[in-house]
N, C-alpha and C positions, 0 to 999 in steps of 0.2 A: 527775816530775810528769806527770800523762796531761790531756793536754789534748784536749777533746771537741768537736767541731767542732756547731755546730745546723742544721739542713736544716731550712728552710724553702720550703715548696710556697706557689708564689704562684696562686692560685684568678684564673685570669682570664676573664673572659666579653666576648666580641666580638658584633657582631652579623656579620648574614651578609654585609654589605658591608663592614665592618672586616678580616673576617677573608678575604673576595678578595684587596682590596686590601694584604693585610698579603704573603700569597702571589703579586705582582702578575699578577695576573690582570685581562683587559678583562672584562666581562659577556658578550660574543658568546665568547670564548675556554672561559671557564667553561662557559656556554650549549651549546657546541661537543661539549667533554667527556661533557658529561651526555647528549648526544644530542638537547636540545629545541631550541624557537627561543628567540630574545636576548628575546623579546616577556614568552614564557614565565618565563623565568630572574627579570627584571628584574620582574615581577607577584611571584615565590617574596621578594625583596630587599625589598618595601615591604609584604609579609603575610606574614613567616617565620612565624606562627601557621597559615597553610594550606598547610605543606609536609608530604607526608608522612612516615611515618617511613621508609620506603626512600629518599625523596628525600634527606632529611635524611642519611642513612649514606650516600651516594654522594659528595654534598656533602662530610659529612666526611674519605671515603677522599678525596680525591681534594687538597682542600686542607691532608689531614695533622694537623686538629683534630679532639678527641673532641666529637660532636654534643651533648655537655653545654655545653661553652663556645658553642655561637652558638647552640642553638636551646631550650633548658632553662635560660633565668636568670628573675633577679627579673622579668622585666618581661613573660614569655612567657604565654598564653593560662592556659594551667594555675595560674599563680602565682594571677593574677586572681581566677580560679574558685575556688583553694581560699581564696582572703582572705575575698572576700565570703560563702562560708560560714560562717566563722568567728561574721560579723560578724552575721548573719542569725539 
């Protein structure tokens, strides 16, 4: 008998302090990294919709997540935009 094992990919989305804090990282640490100030960084954490997209790839090289998971989910600027056209 062959028994088939199922792989399941679990789809997760963090946000961009989830996903620090999951890598434990300070914000001055991250901040660091990236080369800005903590002022900086922590303005990117409370507006991930005004990061851009190299910001975004650096963020993601650096904490190891694909920049789908923090900064392309349901809740991100683009989602919005294309709902309300829908709706429109």
């Amino acid at each position: 008998m062959v028994v088939e094992e199922k792989s399941e990919v679990i789809n997760m989305k963090f946000t961009l302090k989830q996903a620090r804090l999951l890598k434990g990282f300070t914000q001055k640490e991250l901040a660091e990294k990236l080369g800005i100030h903590t002022h900086t960084y922590s303005k990117m954490e409370k507006h991930p919709d005004d990061v851009t997209i190299g910001e975004a790839k650096k963020i993601s090289e650096i904490l190891g997540f694909s920049y789908d998971f923090i900064f392309f989910n349901d809740n991100s600027t683009l989602s919005r935009l294309n709902n309300s056209d829908s709706t429109s």
